[in-house]
N, C-alpha and C positions, 0 to 999 in steps of 0.2 A: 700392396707391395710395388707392384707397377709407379705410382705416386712416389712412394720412397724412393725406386731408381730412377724418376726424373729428378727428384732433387739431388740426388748426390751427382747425376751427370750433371747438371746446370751449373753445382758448388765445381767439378774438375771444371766446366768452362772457360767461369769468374776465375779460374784461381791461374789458369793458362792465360788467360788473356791477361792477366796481372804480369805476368812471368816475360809475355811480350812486349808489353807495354815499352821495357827501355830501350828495345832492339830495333835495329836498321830495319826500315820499312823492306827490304829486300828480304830479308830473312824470316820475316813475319808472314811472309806470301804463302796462302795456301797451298800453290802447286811447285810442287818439289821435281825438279829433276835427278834422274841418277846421279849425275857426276857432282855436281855443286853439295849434292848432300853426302856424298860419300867423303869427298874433300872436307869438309864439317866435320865429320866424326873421326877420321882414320887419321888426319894432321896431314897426310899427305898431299904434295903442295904439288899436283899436275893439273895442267887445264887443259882444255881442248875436249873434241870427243870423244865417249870414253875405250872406243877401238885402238884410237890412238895411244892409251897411256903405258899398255904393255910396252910398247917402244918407247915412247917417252921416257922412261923410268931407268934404261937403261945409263949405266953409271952414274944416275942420282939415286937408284933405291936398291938395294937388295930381290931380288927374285925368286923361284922357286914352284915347286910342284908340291908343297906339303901343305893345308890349313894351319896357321894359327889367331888365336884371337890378335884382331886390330890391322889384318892382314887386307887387301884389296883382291878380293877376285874379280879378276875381269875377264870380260866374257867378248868373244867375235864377233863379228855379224852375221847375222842370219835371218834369212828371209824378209819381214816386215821388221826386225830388227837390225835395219843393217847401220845402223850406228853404233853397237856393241850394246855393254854393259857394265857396271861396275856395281858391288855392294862390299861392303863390311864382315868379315869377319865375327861375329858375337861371342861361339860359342864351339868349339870345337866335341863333336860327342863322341864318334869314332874315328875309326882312322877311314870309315868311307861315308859317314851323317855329319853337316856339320850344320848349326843354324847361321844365317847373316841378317844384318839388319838393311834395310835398301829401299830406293824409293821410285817411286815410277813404274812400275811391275805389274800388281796385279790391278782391276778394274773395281771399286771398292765401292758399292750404292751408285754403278756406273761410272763414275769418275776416277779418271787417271790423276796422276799427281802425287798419289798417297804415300803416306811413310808405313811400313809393314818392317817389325820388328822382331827381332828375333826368328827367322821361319825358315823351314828345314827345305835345305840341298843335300839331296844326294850321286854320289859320284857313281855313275854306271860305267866308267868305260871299261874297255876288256883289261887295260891294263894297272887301273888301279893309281892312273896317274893322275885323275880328277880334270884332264881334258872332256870330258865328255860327262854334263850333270842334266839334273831333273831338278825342278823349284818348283815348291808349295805355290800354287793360284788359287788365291784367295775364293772367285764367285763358284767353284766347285767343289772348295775345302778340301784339295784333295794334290797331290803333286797334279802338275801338267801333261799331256801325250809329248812334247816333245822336247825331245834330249838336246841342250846345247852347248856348242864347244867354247871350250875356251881356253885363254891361254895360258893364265897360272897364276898365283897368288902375287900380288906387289907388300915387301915387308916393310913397314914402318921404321925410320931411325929415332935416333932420338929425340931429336929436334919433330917432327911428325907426332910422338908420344907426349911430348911437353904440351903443342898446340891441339892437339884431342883431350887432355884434359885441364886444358883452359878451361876455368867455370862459365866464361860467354859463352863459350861452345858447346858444352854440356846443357847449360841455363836454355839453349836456344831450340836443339835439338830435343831436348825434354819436352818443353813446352809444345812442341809441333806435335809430338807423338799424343800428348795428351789433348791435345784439343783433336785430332784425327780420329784417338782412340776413343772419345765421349761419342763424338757422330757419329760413329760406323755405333755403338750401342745403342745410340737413340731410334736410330735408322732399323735397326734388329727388334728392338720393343713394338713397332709400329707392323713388323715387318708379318707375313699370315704364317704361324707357325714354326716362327723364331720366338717364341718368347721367353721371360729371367729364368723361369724355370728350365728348359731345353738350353739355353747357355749354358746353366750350371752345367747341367746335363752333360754337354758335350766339353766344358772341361773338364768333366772329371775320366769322359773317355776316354781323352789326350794319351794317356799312356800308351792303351791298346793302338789308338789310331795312327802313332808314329811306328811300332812296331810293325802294323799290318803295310802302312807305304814302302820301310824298309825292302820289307820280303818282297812287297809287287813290283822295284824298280831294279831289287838285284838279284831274283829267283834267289836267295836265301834262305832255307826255311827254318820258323820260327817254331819255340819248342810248347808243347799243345799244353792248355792250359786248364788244369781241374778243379 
């Protein structure tokens, strides 16, 4: 079995590096920042750092306090992160769990840089306004201890929605997710007590495990299960 998932990671390698092959040596680069890649997917067209683009944005994008997909949250600075933050929008699930795609974040086989896709934020503030969240950290598997603010979703026009589903930009973005996503597997196969089995394992407990972060970030409680 082990043998079988190195060759089907090696086939995602070969097939990602295919996929890079026609793209700008920039874009092919392993290490990802937040903003250049949030800029990649969301179509929105702000530069700078990404504390800065809550202002920036003003009278070129739409604003707000609600989640939706394709949306920019961006996040203040804080402590070791005093350059802000910025991720994507994915997936909207409640009106207080939503997941983003984003990069730079968590520590993945030690190294920063990564692209982490799809992964649950949720909004603790008191007042329900999603200033104040929690994000999945990856080397814990578990949300983070600590709650950071931020300043509020930036909305994509249309002009931003045309260039997110540009297929280079999709083409490019994919390609990085899968060659990220083959390593951190390969790295798990090797790893003492990660192995295919215990992956399956713990996707299949994905359900419960989103449930259970829920309730530990917003005392909510969850209804008991027989």
């Amino acid at each position: 079995m082990a043998k079988r998932l190195r060759t089907l990671i090696g086939s995602a390698l070969v097939a990602a590096v295919a996929w890079l092959a026609p793209l700008n040596m920039a874009s092919a680069d392993t290490y990802w920042q937040c903003v250049p890649f949030a800029r990649l997917i969301s179509g929105i067209q702000i530069f700078g750092d990404a504390h800065t683009w809550w202002r920036q944005a003003v009278g070129k994008y739409e604003t707000g306090f609600q989640p939706k997909p394709g949306a920019v949250l961006c996040f203040k600075p804080q402590g070791k992160m005093r350059l802000g933050h910025v991720g994507v929008v994915s997936q909207v699930l409640t009106d207080r769990v939503i997941q983003i795609t984003h990069a730079n974040w968590s520590r993945i086989g030690g190294t920063r840089g990564q692209i982490e896709r799809d992964v649950t934020v949720i909004d603790v503030s008191p007042a329900g306004d999603w200033s104040q969240v929690k994000v999945w950290y990856d080397p814990i598997r578990d949300l983070g201890t600590t709650s950071y603010p931020t300043y509020g979703f930036i909305y994509p026009d249309d002009n931003a929605q045309r260039l997110a589903q540009n297929p280079f930009n999709k083409a490019g973005a994919t390609a990085m997710a899968m060659v990220q996503g083959a390593a951190s597997q390969a790295a798990n196969t090797v790893r003492p007590g990660a192995g295919p089995l215990q992956m399956l394992s713990q996707a299949a407990e994905s359900t419960d495990r989103i449930a259970g972060l829920i309730q530990s970030a917003t005392g909510q409680a969850q209804p008991e299960r027989h």
